[in-house]
VEXDODREN-986956 format. One line per field, with one value per atom (N, C-alpha, C): residue number from 0; residue in three letters; atom name; z, y, x. Coordinates in nm, 2 decimals. Example, Ala and Ser with C-alpha at 12.3 -4.5 7.8 and 13.67 -1.06 7.14 Angstrom:
// residues 2
pos	(0,0,0,1,1,1)
code	(ALA,ALA,ALA,SER,SER,SER)
site	(N,CA,C,N,CA,C)
zz	(0.78,0.78,0.78,0.71,0.71,0.79)
yy	(-0.57,-0.45,-0.33,-0.22,-0.11,0.00)
xx	(1.32,1.23,1.32,1.28,1.37,1.29)
//
This chain:
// residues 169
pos	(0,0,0,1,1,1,2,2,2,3,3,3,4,4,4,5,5,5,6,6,6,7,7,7,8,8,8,9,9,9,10,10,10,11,11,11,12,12,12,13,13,13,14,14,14,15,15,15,16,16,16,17,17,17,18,18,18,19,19,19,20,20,20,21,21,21,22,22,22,23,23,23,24,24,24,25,25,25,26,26,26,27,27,27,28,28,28,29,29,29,30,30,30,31,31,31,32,32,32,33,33,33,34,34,34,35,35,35,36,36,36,37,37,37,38,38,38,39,39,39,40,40,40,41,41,41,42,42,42,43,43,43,44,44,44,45,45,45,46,46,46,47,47,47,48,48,48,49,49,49,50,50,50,51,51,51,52,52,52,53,53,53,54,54,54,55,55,55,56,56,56,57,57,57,58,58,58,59,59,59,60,60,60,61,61,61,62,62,62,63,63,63,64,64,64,65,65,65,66,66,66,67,67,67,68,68,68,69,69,69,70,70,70,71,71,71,72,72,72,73,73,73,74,74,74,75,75,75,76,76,76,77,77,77,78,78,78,79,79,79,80,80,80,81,81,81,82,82,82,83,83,83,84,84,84,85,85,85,86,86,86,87,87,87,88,88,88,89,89,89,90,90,90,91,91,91,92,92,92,93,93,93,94,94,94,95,95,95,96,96,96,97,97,97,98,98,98,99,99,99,100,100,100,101,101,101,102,102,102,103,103,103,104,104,104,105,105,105,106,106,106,107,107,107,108,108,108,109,109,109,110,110,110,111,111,111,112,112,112,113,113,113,114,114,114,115,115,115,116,116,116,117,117,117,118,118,118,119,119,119,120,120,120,121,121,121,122,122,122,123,123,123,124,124,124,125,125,125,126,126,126,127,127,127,128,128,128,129,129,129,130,130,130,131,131,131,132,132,132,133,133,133,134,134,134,135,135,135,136,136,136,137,137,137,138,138,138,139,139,139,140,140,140,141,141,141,142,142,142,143,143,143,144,144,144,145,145,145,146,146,146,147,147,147,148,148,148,149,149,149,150,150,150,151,151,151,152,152,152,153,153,153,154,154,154,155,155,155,156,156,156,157,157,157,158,158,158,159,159,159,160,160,160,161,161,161,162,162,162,163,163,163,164,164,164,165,165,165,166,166,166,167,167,167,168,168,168)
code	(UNK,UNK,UNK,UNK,UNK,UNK,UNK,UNK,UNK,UNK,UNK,UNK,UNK,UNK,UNK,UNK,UNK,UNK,UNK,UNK,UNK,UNK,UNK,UNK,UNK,UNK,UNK,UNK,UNK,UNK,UNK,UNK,UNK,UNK,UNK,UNK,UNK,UNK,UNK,UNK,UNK,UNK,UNK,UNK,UNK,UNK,UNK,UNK,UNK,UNK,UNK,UNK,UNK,UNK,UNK,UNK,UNK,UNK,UNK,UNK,UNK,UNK,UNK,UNK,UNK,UNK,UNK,UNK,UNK,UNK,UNK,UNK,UNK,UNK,UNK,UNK,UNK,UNK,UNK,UNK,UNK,UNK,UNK,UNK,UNK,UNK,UNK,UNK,UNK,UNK,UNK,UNK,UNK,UNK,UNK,UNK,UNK,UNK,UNK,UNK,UNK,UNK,UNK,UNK,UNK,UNK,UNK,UNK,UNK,UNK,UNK,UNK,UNK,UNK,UNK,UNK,UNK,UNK,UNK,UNK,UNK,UNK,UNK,UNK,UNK,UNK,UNK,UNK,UNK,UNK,UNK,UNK,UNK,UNK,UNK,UNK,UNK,UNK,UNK,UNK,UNK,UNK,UNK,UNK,UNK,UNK,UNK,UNK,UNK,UNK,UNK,UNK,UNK,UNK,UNK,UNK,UNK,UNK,UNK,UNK,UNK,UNK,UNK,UNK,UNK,UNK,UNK,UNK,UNK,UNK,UNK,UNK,UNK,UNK,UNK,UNK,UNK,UNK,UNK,UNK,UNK,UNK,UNK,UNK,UNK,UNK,UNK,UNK,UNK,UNK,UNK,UNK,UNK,UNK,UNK,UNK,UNK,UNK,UNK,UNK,UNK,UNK,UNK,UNK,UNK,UNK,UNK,UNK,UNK,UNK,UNK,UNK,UNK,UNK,UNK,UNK,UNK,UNK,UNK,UNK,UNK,UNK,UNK,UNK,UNK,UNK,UNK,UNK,UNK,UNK,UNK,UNK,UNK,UNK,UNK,UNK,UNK,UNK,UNK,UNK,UNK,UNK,UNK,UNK,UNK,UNK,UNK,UNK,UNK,UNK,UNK,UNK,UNK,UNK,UNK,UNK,UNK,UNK,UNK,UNK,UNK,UNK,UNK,UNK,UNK,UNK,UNK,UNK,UNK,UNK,UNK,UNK,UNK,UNK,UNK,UNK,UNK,UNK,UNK,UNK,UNK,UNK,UNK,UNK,UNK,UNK,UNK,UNK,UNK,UNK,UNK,UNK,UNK,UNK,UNK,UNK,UNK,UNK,UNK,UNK,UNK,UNK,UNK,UNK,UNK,UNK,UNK,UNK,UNK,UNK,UNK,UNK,UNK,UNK,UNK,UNK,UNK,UNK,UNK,UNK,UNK,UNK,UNK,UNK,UNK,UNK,UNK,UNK,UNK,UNK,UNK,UNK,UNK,UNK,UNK,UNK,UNK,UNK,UNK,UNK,UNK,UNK,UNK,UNK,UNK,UNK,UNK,UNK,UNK,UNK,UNK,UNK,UNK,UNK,UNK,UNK,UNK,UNK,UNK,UNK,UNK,UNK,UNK,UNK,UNK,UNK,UNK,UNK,UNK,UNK,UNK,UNK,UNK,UNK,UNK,UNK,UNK,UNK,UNK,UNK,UNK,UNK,UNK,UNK,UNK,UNK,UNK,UNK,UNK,UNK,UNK,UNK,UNK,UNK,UNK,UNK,UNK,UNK,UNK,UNK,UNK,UNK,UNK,UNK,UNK,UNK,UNK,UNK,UNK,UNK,UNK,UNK,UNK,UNK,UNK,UNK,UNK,UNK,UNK,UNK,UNK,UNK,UNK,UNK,UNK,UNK,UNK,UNK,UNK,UNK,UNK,UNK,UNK,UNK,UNK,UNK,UNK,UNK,UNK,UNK,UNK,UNK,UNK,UNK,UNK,UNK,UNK,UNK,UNK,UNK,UNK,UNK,UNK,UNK,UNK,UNK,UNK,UNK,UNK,UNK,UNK,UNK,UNK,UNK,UNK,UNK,UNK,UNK,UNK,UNK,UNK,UNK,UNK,UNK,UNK,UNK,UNK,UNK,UNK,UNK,UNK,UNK,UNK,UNK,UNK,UNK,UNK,UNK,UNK,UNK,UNK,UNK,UNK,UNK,UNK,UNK,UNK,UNK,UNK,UNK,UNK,UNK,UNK,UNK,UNK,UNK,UNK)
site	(N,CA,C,N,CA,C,N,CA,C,N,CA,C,N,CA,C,N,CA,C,N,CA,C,N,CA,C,N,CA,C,N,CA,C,N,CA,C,N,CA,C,N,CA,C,N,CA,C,N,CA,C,N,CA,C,N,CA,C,N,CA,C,N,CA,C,N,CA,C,N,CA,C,N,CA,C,N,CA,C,N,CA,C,N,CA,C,N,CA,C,N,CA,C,N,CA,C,N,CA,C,N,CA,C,N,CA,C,N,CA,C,N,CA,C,N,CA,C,N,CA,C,N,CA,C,N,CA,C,N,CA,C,N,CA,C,N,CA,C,N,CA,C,N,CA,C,N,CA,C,N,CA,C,N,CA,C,N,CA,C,N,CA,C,N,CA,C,N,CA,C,N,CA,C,N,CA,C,N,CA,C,N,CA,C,N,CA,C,N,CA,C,N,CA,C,N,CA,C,N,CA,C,N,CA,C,N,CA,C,N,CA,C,N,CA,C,N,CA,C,N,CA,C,N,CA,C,N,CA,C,N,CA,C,N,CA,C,N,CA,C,N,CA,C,N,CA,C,N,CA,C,N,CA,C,N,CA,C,N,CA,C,N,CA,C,N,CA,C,N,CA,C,N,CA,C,N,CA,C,N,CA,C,N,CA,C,N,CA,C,N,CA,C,N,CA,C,N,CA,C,N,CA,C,N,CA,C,N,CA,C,N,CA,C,N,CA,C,N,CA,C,N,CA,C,N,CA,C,N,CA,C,N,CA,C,N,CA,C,N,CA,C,N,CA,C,N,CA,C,N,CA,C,N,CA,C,N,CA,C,N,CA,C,N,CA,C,N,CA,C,N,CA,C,N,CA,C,N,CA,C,N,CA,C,N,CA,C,N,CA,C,N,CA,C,N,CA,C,N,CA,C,N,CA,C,N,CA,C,N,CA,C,N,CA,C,N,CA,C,N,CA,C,N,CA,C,N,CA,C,N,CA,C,N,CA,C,N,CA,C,N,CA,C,N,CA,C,N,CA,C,N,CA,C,N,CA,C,N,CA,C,N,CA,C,N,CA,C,N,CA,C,N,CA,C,N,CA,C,N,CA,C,N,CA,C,N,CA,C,N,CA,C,N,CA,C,N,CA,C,N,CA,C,N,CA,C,N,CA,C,N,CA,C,N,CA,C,N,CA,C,N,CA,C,N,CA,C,N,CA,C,N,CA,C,N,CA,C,N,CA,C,N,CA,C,N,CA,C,N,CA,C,N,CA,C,N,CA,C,N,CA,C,N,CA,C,N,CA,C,N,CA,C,N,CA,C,N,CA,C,N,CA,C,N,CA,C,N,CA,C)
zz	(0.00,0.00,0.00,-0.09,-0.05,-0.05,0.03,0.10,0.06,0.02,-0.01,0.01,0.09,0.12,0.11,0.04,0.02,0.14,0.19,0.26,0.28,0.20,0.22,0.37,0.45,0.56,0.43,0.42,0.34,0.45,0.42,0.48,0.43,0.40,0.38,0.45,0.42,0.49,0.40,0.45,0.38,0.30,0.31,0.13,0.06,0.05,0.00,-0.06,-0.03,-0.06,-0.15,-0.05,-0.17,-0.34,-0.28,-0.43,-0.56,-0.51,-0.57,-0.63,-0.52,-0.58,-0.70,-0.68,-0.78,-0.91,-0.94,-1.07,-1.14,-1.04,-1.08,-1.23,-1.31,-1.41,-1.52,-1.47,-1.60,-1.69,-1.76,-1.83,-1.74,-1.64,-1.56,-1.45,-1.43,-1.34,-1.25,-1.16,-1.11,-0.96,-1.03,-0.93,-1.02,-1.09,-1.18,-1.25,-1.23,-1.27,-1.46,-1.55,-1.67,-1.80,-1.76,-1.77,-1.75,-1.69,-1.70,-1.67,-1.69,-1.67,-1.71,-1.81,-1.87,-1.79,-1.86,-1.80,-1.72,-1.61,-1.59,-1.64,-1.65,-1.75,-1.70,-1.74,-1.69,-1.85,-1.79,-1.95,-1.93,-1.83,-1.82,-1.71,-1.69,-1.58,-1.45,-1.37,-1.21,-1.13,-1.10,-1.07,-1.06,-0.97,-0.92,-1.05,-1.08,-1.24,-1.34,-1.35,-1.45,-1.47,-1.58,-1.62,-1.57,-1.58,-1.57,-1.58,-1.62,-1.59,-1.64,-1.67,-1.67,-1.73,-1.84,-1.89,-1.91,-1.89,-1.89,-1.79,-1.65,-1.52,-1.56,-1.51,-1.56,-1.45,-1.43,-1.27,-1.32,-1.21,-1.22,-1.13,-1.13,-0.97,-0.92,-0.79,-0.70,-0.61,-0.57,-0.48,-0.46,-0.45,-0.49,-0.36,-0.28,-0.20,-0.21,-0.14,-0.19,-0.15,-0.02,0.00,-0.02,-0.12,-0.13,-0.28,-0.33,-0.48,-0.44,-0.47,-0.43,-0.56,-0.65,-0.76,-0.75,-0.79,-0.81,-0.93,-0.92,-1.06,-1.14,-1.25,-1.37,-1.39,-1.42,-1.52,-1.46,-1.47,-1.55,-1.48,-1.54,-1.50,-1.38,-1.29,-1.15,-0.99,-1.05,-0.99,-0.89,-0.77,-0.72,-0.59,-0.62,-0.48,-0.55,-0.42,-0.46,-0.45,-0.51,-0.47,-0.46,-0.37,-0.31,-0.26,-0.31,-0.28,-0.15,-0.03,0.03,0.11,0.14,0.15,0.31,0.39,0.57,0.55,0.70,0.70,0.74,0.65,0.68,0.57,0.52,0.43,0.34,0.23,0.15,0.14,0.10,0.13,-0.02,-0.01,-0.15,-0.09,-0.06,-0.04,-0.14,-0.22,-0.26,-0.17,-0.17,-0.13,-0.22,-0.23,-0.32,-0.32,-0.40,-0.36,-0.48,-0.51,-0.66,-0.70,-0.81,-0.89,-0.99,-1.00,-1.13,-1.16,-1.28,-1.34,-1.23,-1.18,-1.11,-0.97,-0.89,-0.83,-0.85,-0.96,-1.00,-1.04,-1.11,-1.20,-1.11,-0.97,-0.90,-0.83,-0.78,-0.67,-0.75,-0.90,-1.00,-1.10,-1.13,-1.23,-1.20,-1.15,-1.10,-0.95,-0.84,-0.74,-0.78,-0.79,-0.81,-0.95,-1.00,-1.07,-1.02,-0.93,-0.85,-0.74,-0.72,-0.60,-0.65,-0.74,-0.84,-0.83,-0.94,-0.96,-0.84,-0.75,-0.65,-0.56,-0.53,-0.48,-0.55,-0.70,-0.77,-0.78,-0.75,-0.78,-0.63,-0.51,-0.41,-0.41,-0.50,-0.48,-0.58,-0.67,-0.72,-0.66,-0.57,-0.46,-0.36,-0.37,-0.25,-0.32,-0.47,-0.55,-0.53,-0.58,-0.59,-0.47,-0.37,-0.24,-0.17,-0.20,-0.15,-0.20,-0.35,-0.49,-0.51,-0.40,-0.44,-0.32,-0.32,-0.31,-0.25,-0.13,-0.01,-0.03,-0.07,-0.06,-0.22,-0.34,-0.44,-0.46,-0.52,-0.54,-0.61,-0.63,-0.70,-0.74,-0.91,-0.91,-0.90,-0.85,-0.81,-0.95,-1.00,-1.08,-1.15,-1.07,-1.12,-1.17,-1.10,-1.18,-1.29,-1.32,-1.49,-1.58,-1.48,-1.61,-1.65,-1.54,-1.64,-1.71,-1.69,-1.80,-1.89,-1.91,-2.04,-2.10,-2.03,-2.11,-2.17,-2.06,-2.13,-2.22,-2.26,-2.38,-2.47,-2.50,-2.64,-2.72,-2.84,-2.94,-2.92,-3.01,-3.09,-3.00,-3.00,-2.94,-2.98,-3.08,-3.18,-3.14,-3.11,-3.10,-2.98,-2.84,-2.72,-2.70,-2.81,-2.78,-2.83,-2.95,-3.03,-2.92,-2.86,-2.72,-2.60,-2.57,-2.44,-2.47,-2.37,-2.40,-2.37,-2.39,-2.42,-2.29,-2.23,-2.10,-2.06,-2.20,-2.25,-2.24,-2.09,-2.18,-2.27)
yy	(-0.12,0.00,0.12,0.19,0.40,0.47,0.50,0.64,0.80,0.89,0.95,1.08,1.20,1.33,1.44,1.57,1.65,1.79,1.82,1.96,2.06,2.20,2.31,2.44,2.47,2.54,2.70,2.76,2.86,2.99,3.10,3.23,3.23,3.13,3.19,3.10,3.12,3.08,2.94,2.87,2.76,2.80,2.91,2.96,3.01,3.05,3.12,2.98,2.89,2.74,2.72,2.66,2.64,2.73,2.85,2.92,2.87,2.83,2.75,2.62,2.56,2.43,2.48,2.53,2.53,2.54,2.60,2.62,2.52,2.42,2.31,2.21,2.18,2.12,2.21,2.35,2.42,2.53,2.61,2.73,2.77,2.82,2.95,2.88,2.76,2.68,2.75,2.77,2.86,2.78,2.63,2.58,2.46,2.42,2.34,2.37,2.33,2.35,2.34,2.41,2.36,2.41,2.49,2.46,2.41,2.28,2.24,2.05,2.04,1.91,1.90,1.76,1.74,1.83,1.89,2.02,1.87,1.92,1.83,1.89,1.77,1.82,1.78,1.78,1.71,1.71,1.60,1.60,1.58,1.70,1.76,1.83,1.85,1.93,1.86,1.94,1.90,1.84,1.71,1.62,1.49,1.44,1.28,1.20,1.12,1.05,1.09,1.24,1.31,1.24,1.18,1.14,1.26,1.21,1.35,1.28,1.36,1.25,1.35,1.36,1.43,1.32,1.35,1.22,1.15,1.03,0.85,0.85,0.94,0.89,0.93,0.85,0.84,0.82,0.90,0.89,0.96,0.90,0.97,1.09,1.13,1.22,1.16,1.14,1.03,1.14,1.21,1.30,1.48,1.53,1.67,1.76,1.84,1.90,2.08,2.18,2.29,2.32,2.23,2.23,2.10,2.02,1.82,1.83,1.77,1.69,1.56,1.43,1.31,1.25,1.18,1.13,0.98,0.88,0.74,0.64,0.62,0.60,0.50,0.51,0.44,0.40,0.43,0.39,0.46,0.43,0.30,0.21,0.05,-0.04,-0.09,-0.16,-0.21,-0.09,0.02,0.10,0.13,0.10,0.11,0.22,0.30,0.37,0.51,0.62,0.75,0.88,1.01,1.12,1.21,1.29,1.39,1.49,1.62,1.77,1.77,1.87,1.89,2.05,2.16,2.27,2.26,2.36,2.37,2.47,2.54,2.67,2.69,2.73,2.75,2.63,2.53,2.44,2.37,2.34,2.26,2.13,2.05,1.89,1.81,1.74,1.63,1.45,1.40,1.25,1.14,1.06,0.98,0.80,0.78,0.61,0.52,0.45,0.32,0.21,0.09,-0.04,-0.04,-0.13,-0.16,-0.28,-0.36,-0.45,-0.49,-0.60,-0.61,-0.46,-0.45,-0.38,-0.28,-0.15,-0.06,-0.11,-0.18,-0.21,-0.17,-0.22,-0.10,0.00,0.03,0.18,0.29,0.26,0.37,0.41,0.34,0.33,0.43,0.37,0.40,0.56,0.53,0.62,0.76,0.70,0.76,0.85,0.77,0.84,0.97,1.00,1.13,1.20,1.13,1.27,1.29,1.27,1.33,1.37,1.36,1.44,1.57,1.55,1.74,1.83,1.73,1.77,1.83,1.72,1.84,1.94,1.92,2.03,2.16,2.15,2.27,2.30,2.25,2.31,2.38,2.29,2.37,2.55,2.53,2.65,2.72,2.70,2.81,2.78,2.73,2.80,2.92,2.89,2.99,3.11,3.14,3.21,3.33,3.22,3.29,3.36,3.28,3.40,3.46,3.45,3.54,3.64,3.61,3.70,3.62,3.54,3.46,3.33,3.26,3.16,3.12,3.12,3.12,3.02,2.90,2.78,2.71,2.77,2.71,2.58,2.49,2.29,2.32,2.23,2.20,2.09,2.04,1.88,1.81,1.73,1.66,1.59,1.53,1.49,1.37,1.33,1.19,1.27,1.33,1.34,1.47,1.50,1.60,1.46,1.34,1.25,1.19,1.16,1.09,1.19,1.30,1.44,1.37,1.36,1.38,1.25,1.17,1.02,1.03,1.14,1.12,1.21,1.28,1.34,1.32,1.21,1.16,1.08,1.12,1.05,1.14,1.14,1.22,1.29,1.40,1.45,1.40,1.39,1.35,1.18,1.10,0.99,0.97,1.02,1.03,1.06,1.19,1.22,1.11,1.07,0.98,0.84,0.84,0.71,0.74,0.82,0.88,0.82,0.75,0.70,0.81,0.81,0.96,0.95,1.07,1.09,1.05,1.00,0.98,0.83,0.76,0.57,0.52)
xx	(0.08,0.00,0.09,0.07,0.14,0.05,0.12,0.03,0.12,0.13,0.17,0.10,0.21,0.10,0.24,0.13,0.20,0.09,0.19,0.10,0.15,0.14,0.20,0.09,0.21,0.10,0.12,0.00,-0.02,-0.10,-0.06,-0.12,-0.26,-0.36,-0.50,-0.58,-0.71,-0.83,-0.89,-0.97,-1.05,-1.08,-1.11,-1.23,-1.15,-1.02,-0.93,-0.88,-0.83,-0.77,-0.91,-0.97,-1.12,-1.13,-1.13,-1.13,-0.98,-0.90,-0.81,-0.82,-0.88,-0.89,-1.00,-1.14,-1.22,-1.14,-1.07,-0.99,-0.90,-0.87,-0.83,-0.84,-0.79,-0.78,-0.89,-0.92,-1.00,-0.90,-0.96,-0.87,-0.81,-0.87,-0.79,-0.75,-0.73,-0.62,-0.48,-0.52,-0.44,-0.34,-0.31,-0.25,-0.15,-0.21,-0.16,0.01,0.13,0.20,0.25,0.14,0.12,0.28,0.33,0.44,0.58,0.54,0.65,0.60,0.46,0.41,0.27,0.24,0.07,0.03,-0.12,-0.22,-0.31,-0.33,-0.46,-0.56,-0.66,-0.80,-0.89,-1.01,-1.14,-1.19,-1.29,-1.38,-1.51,-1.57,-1.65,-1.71,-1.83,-1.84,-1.81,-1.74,-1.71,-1.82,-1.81,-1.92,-1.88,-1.92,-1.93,-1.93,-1.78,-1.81,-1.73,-1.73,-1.64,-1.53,-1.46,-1.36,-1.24,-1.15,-1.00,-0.86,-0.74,-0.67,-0.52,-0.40,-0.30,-0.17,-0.14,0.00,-0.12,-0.03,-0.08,-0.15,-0.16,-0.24,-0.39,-0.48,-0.62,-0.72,-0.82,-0.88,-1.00,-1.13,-1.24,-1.28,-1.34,-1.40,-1.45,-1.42,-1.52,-1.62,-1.55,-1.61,-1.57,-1.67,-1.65,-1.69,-1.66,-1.68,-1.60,-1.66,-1.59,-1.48,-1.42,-1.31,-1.24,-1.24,-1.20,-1.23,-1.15,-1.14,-1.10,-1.19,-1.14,-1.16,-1.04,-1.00,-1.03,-1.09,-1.03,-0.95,-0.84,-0.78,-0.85,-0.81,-0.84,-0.74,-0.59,-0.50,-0.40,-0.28,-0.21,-0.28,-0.24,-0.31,-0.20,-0.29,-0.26,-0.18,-0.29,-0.31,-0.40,-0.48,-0.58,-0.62,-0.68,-0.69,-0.73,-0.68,-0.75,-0.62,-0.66,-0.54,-0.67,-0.65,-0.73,-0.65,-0.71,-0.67,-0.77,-0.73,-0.83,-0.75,-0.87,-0.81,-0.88,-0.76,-0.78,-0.75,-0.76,-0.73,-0.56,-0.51,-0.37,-0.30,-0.36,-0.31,-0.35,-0.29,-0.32,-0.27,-0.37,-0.25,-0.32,-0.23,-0.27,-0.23,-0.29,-0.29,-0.30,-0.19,-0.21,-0.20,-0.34,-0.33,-0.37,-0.32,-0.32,-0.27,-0.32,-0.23,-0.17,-0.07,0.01,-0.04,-0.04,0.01,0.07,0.13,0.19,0.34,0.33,0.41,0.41,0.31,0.30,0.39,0.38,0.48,0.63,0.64,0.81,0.84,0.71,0.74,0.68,0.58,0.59,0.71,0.79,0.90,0.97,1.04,1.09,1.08,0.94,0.94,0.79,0.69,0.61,0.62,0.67,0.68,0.73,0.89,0.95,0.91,0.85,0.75,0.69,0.60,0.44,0.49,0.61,0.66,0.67,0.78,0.85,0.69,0.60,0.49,0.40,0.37,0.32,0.34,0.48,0.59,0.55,0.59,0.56,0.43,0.29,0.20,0.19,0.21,0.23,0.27,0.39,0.45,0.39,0.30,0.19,0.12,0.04,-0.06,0.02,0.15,0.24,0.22,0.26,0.28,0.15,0.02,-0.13,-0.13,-0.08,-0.19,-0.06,0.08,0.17,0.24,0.23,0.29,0.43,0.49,0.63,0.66,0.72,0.79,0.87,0.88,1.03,1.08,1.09,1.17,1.08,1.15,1.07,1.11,1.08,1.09,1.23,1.30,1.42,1.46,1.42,1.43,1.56,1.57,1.62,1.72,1.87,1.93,1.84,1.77,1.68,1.59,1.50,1.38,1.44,1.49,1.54,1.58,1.65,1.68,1.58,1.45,1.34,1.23,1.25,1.18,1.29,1.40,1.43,1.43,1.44,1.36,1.18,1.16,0.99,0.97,1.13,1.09,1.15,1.24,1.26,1.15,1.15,1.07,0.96,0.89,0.80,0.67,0.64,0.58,0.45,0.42,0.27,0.25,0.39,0.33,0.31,0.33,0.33,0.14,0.09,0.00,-0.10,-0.05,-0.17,-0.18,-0.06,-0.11,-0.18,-0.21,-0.28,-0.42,-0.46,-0.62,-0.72,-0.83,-0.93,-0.94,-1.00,-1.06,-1.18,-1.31,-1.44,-1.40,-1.42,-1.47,-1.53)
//
């Protein structure tokens, strides 16, 4: 089983956090680290069911609250469990739990873990960004994770994209 949590203590209020998460995986996404990692998306309206998903990772909405985004994955395969945003007053935190199988078993440890680490470090530090104007301790990747960005960026941009399964079952 991993359990995995990210929590930044931030200078605002629950509804202040809340008003952040709402923007989550839409245009005006204002947490999402979109340059420098897949945009998260939804594929459609915010609601119990909505498909969503970011790269190769693939998850539904299980649960929606105005302070809680609760995900359940779909994909990669032998992946099982949930990652949830949830906003407090003074913090934001992101929880991944799940069990492995199969292949996932090595390629989290491996390949997935310290990307979703970089990845939610830095979106952290654009929620710091949004409600402080900057950044006191911005993320810094790590020699590993710049070498698997650049393994995930050899070979063709177009064929990377044409593999990505739809977000629509």
């Amino acid at each position: 089983m991993v359990r995995n949590v990210h929590t930044r203590r931030l200078p605002a209020s629950r509804p202040e956090l809340a008003a952040l998460l709402e923007t989550l995986g839409t245009r005006d996404d204002r947490l999402w680290p979109v340059a420098d990692w897949p945009p998260a998306r939804l594929g459609g309206p915010r609601g119990p069911g909505t498909p969503a998903g970011h790269g190769p990772v693939r998850y539904v909405l299980a649960e929606v609250a105005p302070d809680r985004l609760r995900f359940r994955f779909t994909a990669p395969a032998g992946v099982h469990g949930y990652h949830e945003f949830s906003a407090g007053d003074g913090r934001l935190t992101h929880v991944l739990s799940a069990s492995l199988r199969g292949w996932a078993r090595l390629s989290w440890p491996l390949f997935f873990r310290p990307l979703h680490d970089a990845l939610l470090e830095q979106l952290l530090d654009r929620a710091e960004e949004e409600l402080t104007g900057g950044v006191a301790e911005p993320v810094r990747w790590s020699p590993y994770v710049r070498f698997l960005r650049r393994l995930g960026k050899a070979g063709s941009r177009r064929a990377r994209v044409a593999a990505r399964p739809p977000l629509r079952p």
